[in-house]
C-alpha positions as CSV (number, residue, x, y, z in Angstrom):
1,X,-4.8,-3.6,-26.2
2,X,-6.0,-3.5,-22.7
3,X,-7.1,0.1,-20.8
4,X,-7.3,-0.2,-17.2
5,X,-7.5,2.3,-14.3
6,X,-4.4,1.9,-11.8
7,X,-5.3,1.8,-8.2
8,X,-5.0,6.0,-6.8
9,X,-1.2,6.6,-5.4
10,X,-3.0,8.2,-1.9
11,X,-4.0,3.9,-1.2
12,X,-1.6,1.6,-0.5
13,X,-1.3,-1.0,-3.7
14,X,-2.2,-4.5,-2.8
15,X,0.0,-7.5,-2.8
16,X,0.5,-9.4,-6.3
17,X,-1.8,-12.0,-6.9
18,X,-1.1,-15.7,-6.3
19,X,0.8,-16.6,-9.6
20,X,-0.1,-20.2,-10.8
21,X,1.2,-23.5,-10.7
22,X,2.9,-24.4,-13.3
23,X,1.8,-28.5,-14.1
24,X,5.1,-29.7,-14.5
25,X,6.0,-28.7,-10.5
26,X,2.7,-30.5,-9.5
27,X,4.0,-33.2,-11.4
28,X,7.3,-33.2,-9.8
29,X,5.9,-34.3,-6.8
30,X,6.6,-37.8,-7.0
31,X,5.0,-38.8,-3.5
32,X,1.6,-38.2,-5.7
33,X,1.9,-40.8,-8.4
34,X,0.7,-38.3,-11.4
35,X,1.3,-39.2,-14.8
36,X,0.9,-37.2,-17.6
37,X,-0.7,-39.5,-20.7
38,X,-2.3,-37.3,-23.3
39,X,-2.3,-33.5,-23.6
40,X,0.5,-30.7,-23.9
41,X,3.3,-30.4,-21.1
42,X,2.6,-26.9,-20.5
43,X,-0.3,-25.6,-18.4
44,X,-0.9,-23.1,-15.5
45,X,-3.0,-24.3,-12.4
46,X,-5.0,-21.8,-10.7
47,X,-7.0,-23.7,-8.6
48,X,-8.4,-27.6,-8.1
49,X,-12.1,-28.5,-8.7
50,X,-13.7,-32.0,-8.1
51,X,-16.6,-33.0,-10.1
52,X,-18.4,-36.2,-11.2
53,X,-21.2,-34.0,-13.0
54,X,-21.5,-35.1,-16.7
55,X,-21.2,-31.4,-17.9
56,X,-19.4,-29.5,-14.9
57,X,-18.8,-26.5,-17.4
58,X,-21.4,-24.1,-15.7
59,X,-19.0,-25.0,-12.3
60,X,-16.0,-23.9,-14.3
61,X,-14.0,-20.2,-13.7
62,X,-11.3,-21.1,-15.9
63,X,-7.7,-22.3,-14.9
64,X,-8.8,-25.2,-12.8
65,X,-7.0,-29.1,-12.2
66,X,-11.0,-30.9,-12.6
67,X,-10.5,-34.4,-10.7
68,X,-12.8,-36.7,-11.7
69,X,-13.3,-40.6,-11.4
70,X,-15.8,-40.4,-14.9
71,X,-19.0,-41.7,-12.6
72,X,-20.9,-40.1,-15.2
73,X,-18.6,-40.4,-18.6
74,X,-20.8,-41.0,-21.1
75,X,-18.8,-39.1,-24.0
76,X,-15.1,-38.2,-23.6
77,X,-15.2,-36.2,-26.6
78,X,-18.2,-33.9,-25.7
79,X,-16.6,-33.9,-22.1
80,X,-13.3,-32.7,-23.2
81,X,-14.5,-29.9,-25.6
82,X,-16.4,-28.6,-22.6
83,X,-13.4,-28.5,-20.5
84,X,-11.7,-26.4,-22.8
85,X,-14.7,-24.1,-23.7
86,X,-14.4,-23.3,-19.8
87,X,-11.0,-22.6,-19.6
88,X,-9.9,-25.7,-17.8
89,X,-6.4,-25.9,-17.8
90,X,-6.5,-29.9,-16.8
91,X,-7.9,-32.7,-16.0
92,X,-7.2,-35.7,-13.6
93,X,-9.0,-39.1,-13.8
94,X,-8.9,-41.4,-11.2
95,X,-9.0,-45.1,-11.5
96,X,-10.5,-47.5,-9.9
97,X,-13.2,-47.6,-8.5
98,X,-15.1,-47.0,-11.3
99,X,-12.9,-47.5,-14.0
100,X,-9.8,-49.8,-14.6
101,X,-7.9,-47.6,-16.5
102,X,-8.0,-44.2,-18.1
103,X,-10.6,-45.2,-21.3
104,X,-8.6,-44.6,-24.0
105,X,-11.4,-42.6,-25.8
106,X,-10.8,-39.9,-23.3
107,X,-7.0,-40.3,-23.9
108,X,-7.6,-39.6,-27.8
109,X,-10.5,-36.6,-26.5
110,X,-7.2,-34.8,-24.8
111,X,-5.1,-35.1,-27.7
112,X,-7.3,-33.9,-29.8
113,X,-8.2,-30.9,-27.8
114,X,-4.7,-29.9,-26.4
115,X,-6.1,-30.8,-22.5
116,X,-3.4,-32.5,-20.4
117,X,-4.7,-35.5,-18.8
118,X,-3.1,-37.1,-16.0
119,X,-3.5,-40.5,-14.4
120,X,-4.4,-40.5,-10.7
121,X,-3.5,-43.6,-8.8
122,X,-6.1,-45.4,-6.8
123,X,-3.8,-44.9,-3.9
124,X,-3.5,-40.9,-3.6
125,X,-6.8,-39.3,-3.2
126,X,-8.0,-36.3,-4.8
127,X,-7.5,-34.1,-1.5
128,X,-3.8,-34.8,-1.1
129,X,-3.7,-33.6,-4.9
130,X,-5.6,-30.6,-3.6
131,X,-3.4,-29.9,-0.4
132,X,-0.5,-29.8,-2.9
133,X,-1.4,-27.6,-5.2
134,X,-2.5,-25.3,-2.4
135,X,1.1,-25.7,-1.0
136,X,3.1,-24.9,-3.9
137,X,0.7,-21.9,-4.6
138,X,1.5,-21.1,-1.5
139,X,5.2,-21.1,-1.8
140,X,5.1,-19.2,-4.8
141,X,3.2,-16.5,-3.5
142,X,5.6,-16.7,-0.8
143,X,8.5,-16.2,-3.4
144,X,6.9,-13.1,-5.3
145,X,6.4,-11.7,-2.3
146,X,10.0,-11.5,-1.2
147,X,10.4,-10.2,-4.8
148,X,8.3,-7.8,-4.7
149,X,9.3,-6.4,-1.4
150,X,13.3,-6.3,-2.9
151,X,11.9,-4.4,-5.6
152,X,9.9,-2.2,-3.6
153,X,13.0,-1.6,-1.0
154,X,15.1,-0.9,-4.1
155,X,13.0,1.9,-5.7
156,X,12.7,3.3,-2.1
157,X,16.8,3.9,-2.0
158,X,17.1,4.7,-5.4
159,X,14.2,7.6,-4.8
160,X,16.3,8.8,-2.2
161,X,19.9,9.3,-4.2
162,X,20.7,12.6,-6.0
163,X,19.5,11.7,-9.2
164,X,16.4,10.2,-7.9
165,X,14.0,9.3,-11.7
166,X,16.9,7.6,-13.4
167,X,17.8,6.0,-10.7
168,X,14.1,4.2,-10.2
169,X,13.6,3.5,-13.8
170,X,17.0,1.9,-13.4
171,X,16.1,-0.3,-10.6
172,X,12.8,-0.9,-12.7
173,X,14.1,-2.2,-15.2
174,X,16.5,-4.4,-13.8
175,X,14.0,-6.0,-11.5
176,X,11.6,-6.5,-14.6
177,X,14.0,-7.5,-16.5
178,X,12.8,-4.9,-19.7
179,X,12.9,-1.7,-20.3
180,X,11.8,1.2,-18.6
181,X,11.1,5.0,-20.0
182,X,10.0,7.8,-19.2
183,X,7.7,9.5,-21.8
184,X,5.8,12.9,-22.6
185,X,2.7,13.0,-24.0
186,X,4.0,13.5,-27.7
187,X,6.5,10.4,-26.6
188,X,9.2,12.2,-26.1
189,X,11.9,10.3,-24.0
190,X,13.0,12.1,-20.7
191,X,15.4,9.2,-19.4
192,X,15.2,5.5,-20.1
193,X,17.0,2.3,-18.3
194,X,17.1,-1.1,-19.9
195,X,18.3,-2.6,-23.0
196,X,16.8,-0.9,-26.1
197,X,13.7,-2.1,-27.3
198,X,13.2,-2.5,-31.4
199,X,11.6,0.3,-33.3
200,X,8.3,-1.2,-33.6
201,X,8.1,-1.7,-29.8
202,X,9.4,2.0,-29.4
203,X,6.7,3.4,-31.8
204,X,4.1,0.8,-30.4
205,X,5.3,2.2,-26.5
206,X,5.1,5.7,-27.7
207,X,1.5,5.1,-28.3
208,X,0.7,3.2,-25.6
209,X,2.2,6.9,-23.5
210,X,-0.2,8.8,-25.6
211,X,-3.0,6.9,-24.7
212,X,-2.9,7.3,-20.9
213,X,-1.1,11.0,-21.3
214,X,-4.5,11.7,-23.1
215,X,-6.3,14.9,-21.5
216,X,-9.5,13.5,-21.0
217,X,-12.0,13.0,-18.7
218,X,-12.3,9.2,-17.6
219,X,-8.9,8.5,-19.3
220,X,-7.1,5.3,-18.7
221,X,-4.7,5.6,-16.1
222,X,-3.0,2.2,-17.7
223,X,-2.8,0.2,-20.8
224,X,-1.3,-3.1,-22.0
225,X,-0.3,-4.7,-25.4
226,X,1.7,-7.2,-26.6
227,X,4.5,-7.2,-29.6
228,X,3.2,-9.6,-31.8
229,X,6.2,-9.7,-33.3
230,X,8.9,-10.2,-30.5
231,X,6.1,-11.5,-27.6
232,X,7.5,-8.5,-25.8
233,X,5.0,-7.1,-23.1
234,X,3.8,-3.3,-23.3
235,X,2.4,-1.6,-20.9
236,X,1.9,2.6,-20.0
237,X,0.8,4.3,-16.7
238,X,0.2,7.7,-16.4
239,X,2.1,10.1,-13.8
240,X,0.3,12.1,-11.5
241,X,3.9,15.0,-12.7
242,X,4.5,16.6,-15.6
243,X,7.0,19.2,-17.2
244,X,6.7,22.3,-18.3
245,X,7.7,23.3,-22.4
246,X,7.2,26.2,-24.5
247,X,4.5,26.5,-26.7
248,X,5.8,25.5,-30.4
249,X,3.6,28.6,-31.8
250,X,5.6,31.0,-29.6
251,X,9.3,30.0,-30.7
252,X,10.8,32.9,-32.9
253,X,14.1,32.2,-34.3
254,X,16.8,34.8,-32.9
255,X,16.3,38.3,-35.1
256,X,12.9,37.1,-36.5
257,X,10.2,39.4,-35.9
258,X,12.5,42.6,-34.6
259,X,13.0,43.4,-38.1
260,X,9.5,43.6,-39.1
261,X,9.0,46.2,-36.2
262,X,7.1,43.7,-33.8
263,X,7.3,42.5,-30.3
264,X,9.1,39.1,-29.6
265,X,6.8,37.4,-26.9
266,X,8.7,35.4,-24.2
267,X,7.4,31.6,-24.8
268,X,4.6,30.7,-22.6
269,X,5.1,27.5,-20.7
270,X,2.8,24.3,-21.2
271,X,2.4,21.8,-19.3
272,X,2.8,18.5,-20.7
273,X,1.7,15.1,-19.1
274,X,4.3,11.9,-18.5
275,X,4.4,8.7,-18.9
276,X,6.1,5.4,-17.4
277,X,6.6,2.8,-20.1
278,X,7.6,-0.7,-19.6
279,X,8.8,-3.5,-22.2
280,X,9.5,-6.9,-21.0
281,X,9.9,-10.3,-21.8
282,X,7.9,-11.7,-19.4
283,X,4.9,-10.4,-17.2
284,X,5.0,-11.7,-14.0
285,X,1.7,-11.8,-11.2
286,X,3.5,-9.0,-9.0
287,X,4.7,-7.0,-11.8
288,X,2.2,-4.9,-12.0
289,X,2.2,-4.1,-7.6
290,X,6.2,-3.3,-8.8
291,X,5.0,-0.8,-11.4
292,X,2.6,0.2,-9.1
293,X,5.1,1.6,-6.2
294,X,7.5,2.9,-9.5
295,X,4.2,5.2,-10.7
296,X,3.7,6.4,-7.0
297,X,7.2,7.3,-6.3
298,X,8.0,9.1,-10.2
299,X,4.8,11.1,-9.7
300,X,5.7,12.5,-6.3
301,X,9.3,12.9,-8.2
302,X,7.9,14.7,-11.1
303,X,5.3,17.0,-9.6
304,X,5.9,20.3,-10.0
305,X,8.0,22.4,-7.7
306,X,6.9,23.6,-4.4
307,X,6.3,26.9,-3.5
308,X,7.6,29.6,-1.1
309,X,5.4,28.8,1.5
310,X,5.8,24.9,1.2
311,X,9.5,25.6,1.4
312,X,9.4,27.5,4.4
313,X,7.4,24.6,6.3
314,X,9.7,22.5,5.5
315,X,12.8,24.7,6.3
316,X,10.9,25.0,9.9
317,X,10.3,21.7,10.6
318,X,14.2,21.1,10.0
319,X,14.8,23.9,12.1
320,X,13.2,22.3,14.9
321,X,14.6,19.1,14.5
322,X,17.5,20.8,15.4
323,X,17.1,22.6,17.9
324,X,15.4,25.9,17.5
325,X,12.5,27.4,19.3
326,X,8.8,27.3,18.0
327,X,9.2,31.0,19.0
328,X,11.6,31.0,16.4
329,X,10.4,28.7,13.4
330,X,6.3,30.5,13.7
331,X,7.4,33.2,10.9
332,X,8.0,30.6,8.4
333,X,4.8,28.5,9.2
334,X,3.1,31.4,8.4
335,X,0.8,33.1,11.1
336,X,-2.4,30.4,10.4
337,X,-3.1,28.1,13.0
338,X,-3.5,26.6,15.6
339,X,-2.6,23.7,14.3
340,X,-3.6,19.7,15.4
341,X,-1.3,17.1,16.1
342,X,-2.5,13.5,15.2
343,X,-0.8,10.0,15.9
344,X,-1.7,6.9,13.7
345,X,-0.8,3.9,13.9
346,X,-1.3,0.9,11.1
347,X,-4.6,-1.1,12.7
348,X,-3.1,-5.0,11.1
349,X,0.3,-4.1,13.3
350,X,2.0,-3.5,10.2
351,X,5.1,-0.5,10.1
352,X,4.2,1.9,7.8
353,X,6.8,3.0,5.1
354,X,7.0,6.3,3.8
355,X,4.8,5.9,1.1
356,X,2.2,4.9,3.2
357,X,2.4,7.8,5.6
358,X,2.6,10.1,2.7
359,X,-0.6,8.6,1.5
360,X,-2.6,9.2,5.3
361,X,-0.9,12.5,5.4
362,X,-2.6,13.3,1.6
363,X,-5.9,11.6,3.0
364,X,-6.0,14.0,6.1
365,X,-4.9,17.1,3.9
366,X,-1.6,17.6,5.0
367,X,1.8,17.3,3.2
368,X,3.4,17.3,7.4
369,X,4.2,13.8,7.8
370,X,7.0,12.5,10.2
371,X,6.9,8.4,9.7
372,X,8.7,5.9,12.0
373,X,8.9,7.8,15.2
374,X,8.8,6.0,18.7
375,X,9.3,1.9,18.3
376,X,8.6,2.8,14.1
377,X,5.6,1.5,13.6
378,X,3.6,4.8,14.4
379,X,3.4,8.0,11.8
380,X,2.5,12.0,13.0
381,X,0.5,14.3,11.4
382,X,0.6,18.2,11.7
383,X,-2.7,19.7,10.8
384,X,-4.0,23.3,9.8
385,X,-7.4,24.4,10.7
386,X,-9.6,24.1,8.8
387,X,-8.1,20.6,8.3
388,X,-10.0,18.6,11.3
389,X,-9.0,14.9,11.2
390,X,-11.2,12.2,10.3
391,X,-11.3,8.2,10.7
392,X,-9.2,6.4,8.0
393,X,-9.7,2.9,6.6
394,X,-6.9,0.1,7.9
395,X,-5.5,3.2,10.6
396,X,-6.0,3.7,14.1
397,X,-5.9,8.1,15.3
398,X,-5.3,9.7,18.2
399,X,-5.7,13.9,18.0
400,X,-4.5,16.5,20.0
401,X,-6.9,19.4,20.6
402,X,-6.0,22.2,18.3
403,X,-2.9,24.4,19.8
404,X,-0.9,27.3,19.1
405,X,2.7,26.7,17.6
406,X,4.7,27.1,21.2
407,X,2.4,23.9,22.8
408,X,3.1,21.7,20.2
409,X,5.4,19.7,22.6
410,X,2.7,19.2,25.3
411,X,0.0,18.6,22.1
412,X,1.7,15.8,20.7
413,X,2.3,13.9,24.2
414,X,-1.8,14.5,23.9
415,X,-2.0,13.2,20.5
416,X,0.3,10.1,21.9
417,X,-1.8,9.5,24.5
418,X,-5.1,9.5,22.4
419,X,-3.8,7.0,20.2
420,X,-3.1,5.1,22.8
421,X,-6.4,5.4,24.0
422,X,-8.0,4.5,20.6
423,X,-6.0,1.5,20.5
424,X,-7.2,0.2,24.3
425,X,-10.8,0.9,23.5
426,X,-10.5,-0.5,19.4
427,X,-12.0,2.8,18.5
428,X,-10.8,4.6,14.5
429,X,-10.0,7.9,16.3
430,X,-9.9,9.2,19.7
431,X,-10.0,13.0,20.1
432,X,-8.8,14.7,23.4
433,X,-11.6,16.4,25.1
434,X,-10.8,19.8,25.9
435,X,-11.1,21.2,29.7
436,X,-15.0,22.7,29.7
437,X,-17.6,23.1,32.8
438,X,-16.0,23.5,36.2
439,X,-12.6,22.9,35.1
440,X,-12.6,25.9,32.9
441,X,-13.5,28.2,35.1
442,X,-9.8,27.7,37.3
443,X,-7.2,29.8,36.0
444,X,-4.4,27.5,34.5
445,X,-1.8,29.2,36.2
446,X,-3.3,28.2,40.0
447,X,-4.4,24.6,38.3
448,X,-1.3,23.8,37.2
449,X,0.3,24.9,40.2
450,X,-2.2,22.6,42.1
451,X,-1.8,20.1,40.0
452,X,2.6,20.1,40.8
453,X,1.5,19.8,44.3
454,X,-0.7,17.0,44.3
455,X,1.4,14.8,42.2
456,X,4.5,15.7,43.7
457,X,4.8,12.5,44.9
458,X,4.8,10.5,41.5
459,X,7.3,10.1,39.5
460,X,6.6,10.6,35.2
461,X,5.7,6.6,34.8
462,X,3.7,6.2,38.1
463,X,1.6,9.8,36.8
464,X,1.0,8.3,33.0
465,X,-0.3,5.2,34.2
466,X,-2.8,6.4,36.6
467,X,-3.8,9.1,34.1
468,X,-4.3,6.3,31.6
469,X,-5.9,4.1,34.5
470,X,-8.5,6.8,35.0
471,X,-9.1,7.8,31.5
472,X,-10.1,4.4,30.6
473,X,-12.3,3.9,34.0
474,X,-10.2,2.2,35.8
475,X,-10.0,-0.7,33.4
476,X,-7.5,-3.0,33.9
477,X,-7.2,-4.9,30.6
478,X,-7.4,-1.8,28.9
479,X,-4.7,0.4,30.4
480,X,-2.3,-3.0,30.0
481,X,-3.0,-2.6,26.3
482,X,-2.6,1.3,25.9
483,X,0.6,1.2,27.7
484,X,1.8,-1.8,26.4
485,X,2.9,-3.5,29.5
486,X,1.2,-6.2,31.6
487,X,-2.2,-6.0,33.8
488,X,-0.1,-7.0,36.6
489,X,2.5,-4.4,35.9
490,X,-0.9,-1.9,36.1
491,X,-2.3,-3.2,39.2
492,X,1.3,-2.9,41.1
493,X,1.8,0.4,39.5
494,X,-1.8,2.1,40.9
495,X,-1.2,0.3,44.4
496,X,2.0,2.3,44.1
497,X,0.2,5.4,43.5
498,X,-2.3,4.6,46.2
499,X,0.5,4.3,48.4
500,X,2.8,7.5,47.8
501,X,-0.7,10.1,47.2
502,X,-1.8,8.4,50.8
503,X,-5.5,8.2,49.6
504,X,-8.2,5.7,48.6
505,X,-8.5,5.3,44.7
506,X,-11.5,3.8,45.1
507,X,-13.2,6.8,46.2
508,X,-14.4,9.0,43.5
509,X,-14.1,12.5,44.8
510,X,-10.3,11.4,45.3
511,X,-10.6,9.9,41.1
512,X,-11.9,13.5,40.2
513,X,-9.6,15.7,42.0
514,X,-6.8,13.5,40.9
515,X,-8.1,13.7,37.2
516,X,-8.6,17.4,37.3
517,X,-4.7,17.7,38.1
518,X,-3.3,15.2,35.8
519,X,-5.0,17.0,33.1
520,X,-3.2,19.8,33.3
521,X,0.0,18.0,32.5
């Protein structure tokens, strides 16, 4: 049995690992001229290694196709069991030059010791072999990929129906092919999916669910077996939910207890730990990345109910969405504040899925996550004080200067325009700097009303991309890449500032007087 710590649901799970080649497809490839002479048929190739040493076995991780033209073959038999000791999972000789044929003391070493041996030709050299293996790893991580991502889009939608936990263990278990349950500590089953596993692997799941539902500290979050009966593959992960039961000692049976002249307690609720278990036939490289996403979305399924307050939030942000006031929604976000606005954006240009919003939203302390918005691939955040945000590994931020509700609007064009800022500049976060010094000391009402004045003449996109211009110094190359448009697109747009405000943007006072009043947009 096998314990192991899953990675936490708040990071996103990694990709399955690159499953092996099996020999036969390597074999396949008839372009290579490989011939299988001694050994068994079956073998998984990992990786390719190309040695001439006489013992190569302190080279060896295990897995590897060794090529080898047997400069140094002294004794096949000593060779081989070495091989194996290491983990080898083949090995190639090459004739010619050095030897005529495969020695047929190495042929007998292979049989012996259950290594497949195959004959290289003198005409394909050991690289090609190299390049090919490489290839079809590559096409089978390519296919477990796509796999994967079905899977992963198929929990996602089955998450999202009515009946949203037997729904994912369904999907679970048909993409694993096995069955899927859903466990409480004292392996009692909530819902399963799947055809029905034997009673052995039942009782042998059952404890498999005890031993990650276990309360204590430095648990497993994980653990594998195999039926050594069926070759059925076992594995539990913990949930992050749980359920509520009564405590056994409190049940009285109806009339018990009022006879004797003593109080009938109302049963205490306890909270009991779950468990996802899995049976299957097969365990495939991305299997456990599947599992993975399955654990994250049953746990956010199965945590416990939110209370008032949560609610309200989220009966406000609704509210919003369609239509009402911030006036109107403050009484249900409570009277806290100000809040902070923040705008991520993936920094490897990937889109980032609910689950991986939910996850930065958890990181930054906040359950206020819209994902998707603008062109998809961006995510908000809405931040309490004293929640103030910081950098996050693989995202890019933008922040808003903390606001009262009714500016939320003009905070997260702020927040939009910060990202955008840390993007042009390849900085984690960008905060926007709040009006201090001489600009403070203006009233608002008379700077804004200067500020409508002086940039009369621009129109919205003309006014964004010279505040962006002179936020990033004038930088050409820069403001291209935080508005997303060409430098040349930039330069005509500022000449067309230049040209309307009938001044010299050159000239700094004109920059800082500019800069003053596009600020207060």
């Amino acid at each position: 049995m096998d314990e192991s710590s899953m990675p936490s649901p708040s990071v996103t799970a990694p990709g399955p690992p690159t499953p092996p080649v099996p020999l036969a497809a390597l074999l396949a490839r008839e372009e290579l001229g490989l011939r299988r002479i001694a050994g068994p048929a079956d073998a998984d190739l990992l990786w390719v290694h190309t040695s001439e040493m006489a013992d190569p076995y302190p080279y060896l991780l295990g897995g590897e196709l060794l090529l080898s033209a047997g400069v140094l073959l002294t004794d096949p038999d000593r060779y081989v069991a070495r091989l194996v000791e290491a983990g080898a999972a083949a090995l190639g000789f090459g004739v010619r030059p050095v030897h005529e044929s495969v020695p047929e003391a190495l042929v007998e070493a292979c049989d012996r010791h259950g290594l497949p041996l195959l004959e290289v030709p003198p005409e394909t050299p050991f690289t090609t072999i190299a390049r090919a293996v490489w290839r079809l790893m590559a096409e089978a991580r390519h296919r477990e990929l796509r796999r994967v991502t079905r899977a992963q889009q198929a929990l996602a939608t089955a998450a999202a129906r009515p009946d949203p936990v037997p729904a994912v263990l369904h999907q679970l278990a048909a993409h694993l092919d096995g069955r899927a349950l859903l466990l409480t500590a004292t392996g009692e089953e909530l819902h399963t999916a799947g055809r029905g596993p034997s009673p052995e692997t039942a009782a042998a799941l059952v404890r498999l669910a005890g031993l990650v539902t276990r309360d204590r500290p430095g648990g497993p979050a994980s653990a594998t077996d195999t039926d050594a009966a069926g070759g059925t593959h076992l594995s539990a992960y913990a949930l992050g939910g749980e359920i509520h039961t009564p405590t056994r000692g409190d049940r009285h049976p109806q009339g018990q207890g009022q006879a004797r002249g003593k109080r009938v307690t109302a049963p205490r609720p306890q909270a009991e730990r779950l468990a996802l278990a899995l049976a299957t036939r097969r365990r495939e490289p991305g299997d456990h990345t599947v599992a993975g996403i399955a654990v994250v979305l049953l746990s956010l399924l199965t945590a416990p109910h939110r209370g008032t307050a949560a609610a309200d939030r989220s009966a406000a942000l609704v509210r919003l969405l369609l239509g009402a006031s911030p006036s109107e929604v403050a009484p249900l976000l409570g009277p806290e504040g100000p809040w902070t606005v923040v705008h991520a954006r993936r920094t490897d240009g990937t889109r980032a899925d609910a689950l991986t919003a939910g996850a930065l939203g958890a990181s930054l302390g906040s359950t206020l996550v819209d994902a998707g918005y603008g062109d998809g691939d961006a995510v908000r955040v809405l931040l309490q004080e004293p929640h103030a945000p910081a950098p996050q590994p693989g995202w890019t931020l933008g922040a808003a200067t903390p606001t009262p509700l009714p500016a939320l609007p003009t905070a997260d064009l702020r927040a939009a325009r910060a990202l955008a800022h840390a993007e042009a500049t390849r900085t984690p976060l960008a905060t926007e700097t709040p009006a201090t010094g001489l600009a403070s000391l203006i009233p608002p009402d008379r700077a804004a009303a200067h500020a409508r004045t002086l940039l009369a003449p621009l129109t919205p996109p003309l006014a964004e991309t010279l505040r962006c211009w002179l936020s990033l110094h004038g930088s050409w190359d820069r403001t291209a890449v935080a508005l997303a448009v060409h430098r040349n697109t930039v330069r005509q747009r500022i000449g067309r500032c230049a040209e309307l405000l009938g001044t010299d943007l050159d000239d700094m006072d004109v920059r800082t007087e500019l800069w003053f009043a596009l600020r207060q947009e």
